[in-house]
Backbone bond lengths (Angstrom), bond angles and torsions (degrees), N, CA, C in turn:
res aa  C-N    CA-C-N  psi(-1)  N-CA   C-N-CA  omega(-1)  CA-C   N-CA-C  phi
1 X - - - 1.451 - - 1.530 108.27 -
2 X 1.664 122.73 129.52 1.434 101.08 171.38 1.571 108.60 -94.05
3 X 1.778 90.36 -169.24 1.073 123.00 -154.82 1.707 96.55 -61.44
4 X 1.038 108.47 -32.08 1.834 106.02 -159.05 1.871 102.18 -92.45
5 X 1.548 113.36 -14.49 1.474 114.81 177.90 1.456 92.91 -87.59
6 X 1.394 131.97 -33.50 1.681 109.99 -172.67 1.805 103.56 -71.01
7 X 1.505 109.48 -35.75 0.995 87.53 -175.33 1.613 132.39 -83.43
8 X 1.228 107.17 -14.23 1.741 125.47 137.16 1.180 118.01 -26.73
9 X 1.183 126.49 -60.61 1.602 132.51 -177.46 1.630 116.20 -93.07
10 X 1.359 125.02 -8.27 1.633 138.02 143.81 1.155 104.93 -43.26
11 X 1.910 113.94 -64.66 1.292 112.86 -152.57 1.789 105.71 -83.89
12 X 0.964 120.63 -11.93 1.168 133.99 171.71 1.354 120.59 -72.81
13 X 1.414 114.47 -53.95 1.730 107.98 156.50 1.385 129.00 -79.47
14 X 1.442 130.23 0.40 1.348 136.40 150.98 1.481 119.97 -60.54
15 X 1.366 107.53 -70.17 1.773 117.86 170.52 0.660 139.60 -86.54
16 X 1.917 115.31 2.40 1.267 123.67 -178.12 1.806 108.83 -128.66
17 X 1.215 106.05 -8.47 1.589 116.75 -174.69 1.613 97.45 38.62
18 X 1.620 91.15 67.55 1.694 94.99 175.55 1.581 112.48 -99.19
19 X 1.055 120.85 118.83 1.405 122.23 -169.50 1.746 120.91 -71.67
20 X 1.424 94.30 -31.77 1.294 108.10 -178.24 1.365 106.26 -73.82
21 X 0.816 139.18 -36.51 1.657 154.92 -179.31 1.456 107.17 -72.69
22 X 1.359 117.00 -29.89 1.535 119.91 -176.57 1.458 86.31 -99.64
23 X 1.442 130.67 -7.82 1.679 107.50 176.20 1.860 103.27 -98.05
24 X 1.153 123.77 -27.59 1.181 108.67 178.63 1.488 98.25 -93.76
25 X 1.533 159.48 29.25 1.236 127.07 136.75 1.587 98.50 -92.05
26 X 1.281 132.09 -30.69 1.910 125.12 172.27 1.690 91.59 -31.08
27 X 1.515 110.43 -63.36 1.639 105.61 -144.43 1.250 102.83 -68.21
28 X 1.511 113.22 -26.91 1.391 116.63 -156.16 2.208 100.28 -70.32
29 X 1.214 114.74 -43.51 1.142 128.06 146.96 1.538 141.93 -38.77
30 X 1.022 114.79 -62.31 1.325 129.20 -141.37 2.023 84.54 -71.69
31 X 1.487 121.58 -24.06 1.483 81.56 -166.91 1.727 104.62 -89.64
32 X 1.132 118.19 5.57 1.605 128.42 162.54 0.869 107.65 -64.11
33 X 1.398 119.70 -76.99 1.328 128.33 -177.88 1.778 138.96 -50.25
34 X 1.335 94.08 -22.66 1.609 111.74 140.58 1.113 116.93 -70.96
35 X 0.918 151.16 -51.96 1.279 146.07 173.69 0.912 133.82 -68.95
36 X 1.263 123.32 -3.64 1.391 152.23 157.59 1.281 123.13 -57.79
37 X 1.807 89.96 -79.85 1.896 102.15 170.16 1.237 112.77 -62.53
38 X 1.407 122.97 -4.51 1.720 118.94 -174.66 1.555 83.28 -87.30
39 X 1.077 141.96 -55.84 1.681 127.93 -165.27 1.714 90.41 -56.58
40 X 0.812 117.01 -43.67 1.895 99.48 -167.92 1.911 116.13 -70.10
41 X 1.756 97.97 -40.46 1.234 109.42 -176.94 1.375 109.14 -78.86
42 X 1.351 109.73 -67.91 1.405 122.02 -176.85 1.874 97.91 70.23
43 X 1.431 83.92 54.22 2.106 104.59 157.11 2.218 85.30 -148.72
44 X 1.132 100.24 135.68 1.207 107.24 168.51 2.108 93.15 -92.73
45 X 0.271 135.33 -111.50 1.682 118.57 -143.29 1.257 116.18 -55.58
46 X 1.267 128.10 8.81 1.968 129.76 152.13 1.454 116.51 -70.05
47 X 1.923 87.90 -36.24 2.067 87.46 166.96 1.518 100.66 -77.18
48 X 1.279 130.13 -40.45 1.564 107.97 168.07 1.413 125.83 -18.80
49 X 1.080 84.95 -87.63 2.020 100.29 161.72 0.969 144.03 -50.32
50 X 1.305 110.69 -2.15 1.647 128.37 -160.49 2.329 81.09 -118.57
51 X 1.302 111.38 -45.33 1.498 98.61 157.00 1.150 141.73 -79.71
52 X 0.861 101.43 -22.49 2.306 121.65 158.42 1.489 109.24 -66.14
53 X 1.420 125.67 -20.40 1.286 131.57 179.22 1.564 101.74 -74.60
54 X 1.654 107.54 -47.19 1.659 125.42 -138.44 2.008 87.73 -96.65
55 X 0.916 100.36 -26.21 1.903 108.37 150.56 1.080 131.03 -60.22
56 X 1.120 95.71 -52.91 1.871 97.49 -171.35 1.411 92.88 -81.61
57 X 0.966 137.13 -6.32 1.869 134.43 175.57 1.242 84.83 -62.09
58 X 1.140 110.89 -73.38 1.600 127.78 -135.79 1.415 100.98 -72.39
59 X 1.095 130.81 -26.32 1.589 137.17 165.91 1.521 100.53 -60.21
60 X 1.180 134.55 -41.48 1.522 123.76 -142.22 1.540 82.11 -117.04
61 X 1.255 140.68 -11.65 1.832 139.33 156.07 1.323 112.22 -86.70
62 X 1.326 120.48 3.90 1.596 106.32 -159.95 1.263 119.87 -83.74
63 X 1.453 120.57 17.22 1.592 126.29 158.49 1.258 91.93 -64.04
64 X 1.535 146.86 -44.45 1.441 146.29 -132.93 1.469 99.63 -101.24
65 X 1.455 117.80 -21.17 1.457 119.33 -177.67 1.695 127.67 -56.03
66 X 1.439 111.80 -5.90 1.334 122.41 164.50 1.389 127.04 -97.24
67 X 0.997 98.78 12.58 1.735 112.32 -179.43 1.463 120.16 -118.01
68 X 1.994 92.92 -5.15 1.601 99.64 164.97 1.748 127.53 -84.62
69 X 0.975 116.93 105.72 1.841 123.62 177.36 1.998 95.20 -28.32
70 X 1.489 83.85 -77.55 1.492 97.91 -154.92 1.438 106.16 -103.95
71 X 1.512 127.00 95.49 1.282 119.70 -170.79 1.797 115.91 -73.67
72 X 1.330 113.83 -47.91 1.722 121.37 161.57 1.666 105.07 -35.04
73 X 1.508 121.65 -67.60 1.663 93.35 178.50 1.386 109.46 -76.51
74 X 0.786 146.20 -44.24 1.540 143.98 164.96 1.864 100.60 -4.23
75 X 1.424 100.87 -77.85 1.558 114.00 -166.28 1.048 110.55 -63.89
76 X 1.501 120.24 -55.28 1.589 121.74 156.13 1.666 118.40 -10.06
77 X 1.453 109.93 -71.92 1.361 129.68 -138.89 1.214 78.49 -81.04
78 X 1.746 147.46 -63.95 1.566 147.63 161.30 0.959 132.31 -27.15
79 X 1.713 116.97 -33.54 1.592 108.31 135.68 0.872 153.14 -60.42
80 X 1.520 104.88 -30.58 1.503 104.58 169.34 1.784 121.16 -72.60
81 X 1.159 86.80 -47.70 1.533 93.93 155.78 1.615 121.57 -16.63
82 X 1.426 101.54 -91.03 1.158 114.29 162.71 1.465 135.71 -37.78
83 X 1.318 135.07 -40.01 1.432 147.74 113.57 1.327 107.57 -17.34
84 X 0.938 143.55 -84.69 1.422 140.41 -169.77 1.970 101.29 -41.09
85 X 1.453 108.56 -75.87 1.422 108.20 179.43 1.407 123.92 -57.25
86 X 1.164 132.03 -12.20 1.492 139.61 167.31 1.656 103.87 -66.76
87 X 1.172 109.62 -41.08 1.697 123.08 -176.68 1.590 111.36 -77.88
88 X 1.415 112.59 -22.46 1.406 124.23 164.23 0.986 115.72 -70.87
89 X 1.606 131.73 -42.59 0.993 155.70 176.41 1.585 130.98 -40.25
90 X 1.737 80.73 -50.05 1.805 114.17 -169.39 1.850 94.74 -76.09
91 X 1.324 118.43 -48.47 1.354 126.62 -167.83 1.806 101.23 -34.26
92 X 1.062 112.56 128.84 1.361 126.37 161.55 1.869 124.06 -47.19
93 X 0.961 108.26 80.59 1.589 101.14 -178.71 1.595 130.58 -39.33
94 X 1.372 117.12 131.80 1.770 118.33 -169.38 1.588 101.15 -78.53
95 X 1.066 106.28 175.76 1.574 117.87 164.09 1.474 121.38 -45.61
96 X 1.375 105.98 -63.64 1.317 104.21 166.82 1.467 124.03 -52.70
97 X 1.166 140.83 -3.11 1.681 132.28 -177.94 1.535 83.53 -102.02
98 X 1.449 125.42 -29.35 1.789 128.04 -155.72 1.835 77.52 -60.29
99 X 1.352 105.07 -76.46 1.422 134.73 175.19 2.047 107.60 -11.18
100 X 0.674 117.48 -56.26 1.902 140.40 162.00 1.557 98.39 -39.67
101 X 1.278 101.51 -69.99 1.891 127.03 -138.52 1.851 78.39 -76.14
102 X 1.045 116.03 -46.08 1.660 108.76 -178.40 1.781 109.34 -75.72
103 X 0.986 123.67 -34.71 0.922 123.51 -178.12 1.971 139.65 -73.62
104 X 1.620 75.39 -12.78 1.899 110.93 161.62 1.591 106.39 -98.90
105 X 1.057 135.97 -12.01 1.031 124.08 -176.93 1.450 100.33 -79.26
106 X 1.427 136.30 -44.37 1.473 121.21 175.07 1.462 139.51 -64.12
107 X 1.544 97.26 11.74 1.273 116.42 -177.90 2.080 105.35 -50.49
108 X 0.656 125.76 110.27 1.412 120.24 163.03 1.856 127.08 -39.91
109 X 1.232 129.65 160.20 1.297 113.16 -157.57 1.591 87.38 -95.58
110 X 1.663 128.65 -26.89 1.440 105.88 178.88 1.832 112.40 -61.74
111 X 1.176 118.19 -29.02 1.712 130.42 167.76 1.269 116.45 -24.43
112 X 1.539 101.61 -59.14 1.084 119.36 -148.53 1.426 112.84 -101.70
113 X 1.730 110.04 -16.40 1.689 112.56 152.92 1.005 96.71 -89.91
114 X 1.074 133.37 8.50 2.198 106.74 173.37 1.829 95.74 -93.94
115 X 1.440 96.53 -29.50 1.698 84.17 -164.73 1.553 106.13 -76.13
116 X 1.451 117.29 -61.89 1.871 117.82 139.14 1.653 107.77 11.31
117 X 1.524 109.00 -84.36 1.068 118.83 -164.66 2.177 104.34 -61.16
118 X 0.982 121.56 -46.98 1.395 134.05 162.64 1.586 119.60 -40.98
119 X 1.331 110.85 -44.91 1.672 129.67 167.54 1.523 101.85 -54.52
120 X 1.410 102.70 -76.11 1.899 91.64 -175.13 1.629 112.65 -77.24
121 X 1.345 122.84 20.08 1.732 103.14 151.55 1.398 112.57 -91.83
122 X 1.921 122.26 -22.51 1.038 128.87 -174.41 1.768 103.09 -85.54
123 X 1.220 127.90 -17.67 1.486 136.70 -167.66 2.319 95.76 -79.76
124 X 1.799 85.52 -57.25 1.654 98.13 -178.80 1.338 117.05 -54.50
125 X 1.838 114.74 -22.13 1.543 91.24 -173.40 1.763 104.90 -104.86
126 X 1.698 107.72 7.52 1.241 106.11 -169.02 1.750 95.48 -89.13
127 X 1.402 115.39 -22.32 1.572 119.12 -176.08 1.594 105.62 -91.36
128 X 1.369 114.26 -1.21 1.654 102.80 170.23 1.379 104.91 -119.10
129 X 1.662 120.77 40.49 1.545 118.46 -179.05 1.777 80.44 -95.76
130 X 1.076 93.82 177.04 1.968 124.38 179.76 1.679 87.67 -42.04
131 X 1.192 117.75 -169.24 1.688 127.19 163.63 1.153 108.29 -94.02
132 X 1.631 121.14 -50.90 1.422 118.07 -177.64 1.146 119.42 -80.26
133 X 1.223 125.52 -5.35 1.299 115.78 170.64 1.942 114.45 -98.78
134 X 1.299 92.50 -31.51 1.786 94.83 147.13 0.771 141.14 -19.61
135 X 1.418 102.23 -63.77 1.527 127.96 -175.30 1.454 102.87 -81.19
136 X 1.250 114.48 -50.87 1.770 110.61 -175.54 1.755 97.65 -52.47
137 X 1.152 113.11 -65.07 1.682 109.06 170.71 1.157 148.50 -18.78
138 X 1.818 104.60 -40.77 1.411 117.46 169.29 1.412 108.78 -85.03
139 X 1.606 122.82 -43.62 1.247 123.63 -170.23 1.540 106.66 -48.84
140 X 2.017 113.55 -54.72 1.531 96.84 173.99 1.546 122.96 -77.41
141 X 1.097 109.92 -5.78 1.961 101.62 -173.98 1.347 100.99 -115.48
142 X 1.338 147.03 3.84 1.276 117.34 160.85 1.685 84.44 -142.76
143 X 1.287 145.58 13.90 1.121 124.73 155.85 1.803 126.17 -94.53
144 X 1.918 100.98 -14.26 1.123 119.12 -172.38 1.428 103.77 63.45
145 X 1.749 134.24 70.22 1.263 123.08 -177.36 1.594 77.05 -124.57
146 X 1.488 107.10 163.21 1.503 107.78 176.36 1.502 106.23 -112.96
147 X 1.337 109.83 163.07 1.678 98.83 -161.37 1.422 105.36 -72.19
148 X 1.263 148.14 -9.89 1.485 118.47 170.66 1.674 99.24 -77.90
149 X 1.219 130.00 -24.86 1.465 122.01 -150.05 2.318 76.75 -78.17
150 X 1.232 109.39 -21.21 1.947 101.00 -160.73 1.556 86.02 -78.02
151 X 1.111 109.60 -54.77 1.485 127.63 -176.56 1.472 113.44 -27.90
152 X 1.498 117.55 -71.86 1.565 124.24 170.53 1.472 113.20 -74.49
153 X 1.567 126.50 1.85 1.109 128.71 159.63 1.601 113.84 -49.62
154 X 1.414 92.34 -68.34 1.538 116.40 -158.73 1.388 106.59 -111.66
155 X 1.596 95.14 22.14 1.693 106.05 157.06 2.275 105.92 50.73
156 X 1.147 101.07 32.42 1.386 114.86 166.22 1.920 119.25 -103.26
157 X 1.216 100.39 173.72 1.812 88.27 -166.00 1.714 76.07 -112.76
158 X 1.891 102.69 151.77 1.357 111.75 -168.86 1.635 105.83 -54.73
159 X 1.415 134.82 -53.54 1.048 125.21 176.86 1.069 113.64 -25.70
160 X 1.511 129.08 -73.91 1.509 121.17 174.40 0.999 136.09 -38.69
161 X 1.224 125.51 -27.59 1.474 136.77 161.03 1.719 114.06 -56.12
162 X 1.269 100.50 -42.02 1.574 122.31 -171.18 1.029 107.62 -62.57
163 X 1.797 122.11 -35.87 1.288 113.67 -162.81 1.644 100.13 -97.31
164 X 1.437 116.94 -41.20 1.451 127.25 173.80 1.999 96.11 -34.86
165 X 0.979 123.46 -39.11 1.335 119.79 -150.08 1.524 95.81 -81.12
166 X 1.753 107.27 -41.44 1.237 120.26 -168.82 1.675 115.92 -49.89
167 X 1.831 94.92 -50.58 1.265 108.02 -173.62 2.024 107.79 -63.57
168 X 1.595 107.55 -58.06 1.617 108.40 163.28 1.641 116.88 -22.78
169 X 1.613 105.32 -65.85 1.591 94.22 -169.84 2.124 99.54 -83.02
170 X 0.690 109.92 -10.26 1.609 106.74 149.81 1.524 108.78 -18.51
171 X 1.283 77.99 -102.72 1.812 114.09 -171.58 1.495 103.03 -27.81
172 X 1.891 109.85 -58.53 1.313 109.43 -158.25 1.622 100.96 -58.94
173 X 1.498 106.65 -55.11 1.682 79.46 -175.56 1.351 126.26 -99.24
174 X 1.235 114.91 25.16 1.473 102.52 136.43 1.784 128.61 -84.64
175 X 0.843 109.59 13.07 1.889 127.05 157.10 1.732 94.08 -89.12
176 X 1.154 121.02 -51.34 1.677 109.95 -156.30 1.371 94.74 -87.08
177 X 1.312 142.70 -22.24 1.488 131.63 158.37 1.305 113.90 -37.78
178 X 1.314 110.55 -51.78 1.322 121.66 -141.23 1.394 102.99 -104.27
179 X 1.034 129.96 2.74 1.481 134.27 -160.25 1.316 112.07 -151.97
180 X 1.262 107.03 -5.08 1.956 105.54 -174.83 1.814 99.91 -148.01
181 X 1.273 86.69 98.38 1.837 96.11 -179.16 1.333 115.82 -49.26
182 X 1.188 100.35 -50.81 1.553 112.85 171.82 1.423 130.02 -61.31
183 X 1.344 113.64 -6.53 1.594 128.87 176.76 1.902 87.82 -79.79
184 X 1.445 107.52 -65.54 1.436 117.33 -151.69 1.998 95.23 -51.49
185 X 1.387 113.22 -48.02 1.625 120.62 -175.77 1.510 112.70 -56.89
186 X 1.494 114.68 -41.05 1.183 112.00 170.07 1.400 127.90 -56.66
187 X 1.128 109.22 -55.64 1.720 131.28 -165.63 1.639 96.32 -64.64
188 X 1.308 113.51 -27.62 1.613 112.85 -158.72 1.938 84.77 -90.06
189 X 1.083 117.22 -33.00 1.092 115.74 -164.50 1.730 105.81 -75.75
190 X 1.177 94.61 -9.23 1.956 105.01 -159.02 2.109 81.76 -105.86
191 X 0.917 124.07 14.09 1.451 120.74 -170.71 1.510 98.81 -115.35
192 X 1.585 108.45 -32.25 1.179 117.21 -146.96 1.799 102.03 -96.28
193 X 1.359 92.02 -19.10 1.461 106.39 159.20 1.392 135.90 -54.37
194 X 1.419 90.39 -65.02 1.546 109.19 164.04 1.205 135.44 -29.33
C-alpha cells in the first residue's frame, strides 16, 4: 500500500469515522505487526492482542490521526510499546507491590468516587487540549514515547515537543489548583521546604 493511500484512509477514519478504511489499513498491517510483537513477545496470540490493543487505541485517538507524518513508524513504534508493557505486565509481582495492592484496597467507596470523579476532570481537559498537542501528550504519558522518539515521529524538532508538553501539563494543573484543595496545601508545603 503506498504512502499517499494510508494517508487517504488516516484522513478518512479521523473525519470521517470511516470504518471501512480503518478495516483495510488493520489488515493491511496486522500480519507485520504480528510478527513484530512476536519478535519481542515470542507468544503468537499475546502479539494478537497486543495488536488488537494498538487498534483499538488508534480508533478511540483517531481525531489525532492527521497530525501523524509517518503513520508505518508511528504504529510500529506503538507496538512495540505495547509489547514491551504487556511483558511488564506478565512479570510476577514481589511482596512489596502485594504490600500496595492491599493497601488500596481500604480505600473507602466515597475515595474512590472522588478520585473517579478527579480522573474525568483530568481526562476532560486532556481531550480539549489542541490535537497536536494531544496527541504529543498521549504518545509520552500513556504511550511511554520519549520526546525525541514523538519528535521524529511527527517529524517536529524536540523543543516543540517540549513546549506542547509544557502547555498539556499547564492546563492539568491549573484544573488541580483549582479543584483539589489538597493539591494547592501540598505543593505550598513542598515550596516551603525548599
Amino acid at each position: 500500500m503506498t504512502v499517499e493511500k494510508i494517508k487517504t484512509l488516516t484522513i478518512a477514519i479521523s473525519e470521517q469515522n470511516d470504518l471501512s478504511a480503518f478495516d483495510r489499513l488493520f489488515r493491511h498491517y496486522l500480519p507485520g505487526l504480528v510478527s513484530f510483537a512476536n519478535s519481542v513477545i515470542n507468544d503468537r496470540q499475546q502479539s494478537e492482542e497486543v495488536v488488537g490493543d494498538v487498534f483499538v487505541k488508534i480508533w478511540e485517538n483517531r481525531k489525532t490521526l492527521t497530525a501523524i507524518r509517518n503513520f508505518s513508524h508511528y504504529i510500529y513504534i506503538a507496538t512495540r510499546h505495547q509489547a514491551l508493557n504487556h511483558i511488564k505486565s506478565r512479570k510476577v509481582s514481589g511482596f512489596e507491590d502485594l504490600g500496595e495492592t492491599a493497601a488500596l484496597s481500604f480505600k473507602t467507596p466515597e475515595c474512590s468516587m472522588i478520585a473517579r470523579e478527579n480522573l474525568q476532570k483530568i481526562a476532560r481537559v486532556i481531550n480539549e487540549l489542541p490535537p497536536r498537542c494531544r496527541l504529543i501528550f498521549r504518545l509520552i504519558k500513556e504511550e511511554g514515547l520519549k520526546y525525541q522518539d514523538v519528535a521524529t515521529l511527527l517529524d517536529l524538532s524536540v523543543k516543540t515537543v517540549e513546549n506542547q508538553m509544557t502547555i498539556a501539563m499547564k492546563r492539568i494543573v491549573e484544573l488541580l489548583e483549582e479543584s483539589l484543595p489538597e493539591y494547592n496545601r501540598y505543593y505550598a508545603q513542598k515550596k516551603m521546604q525548599k
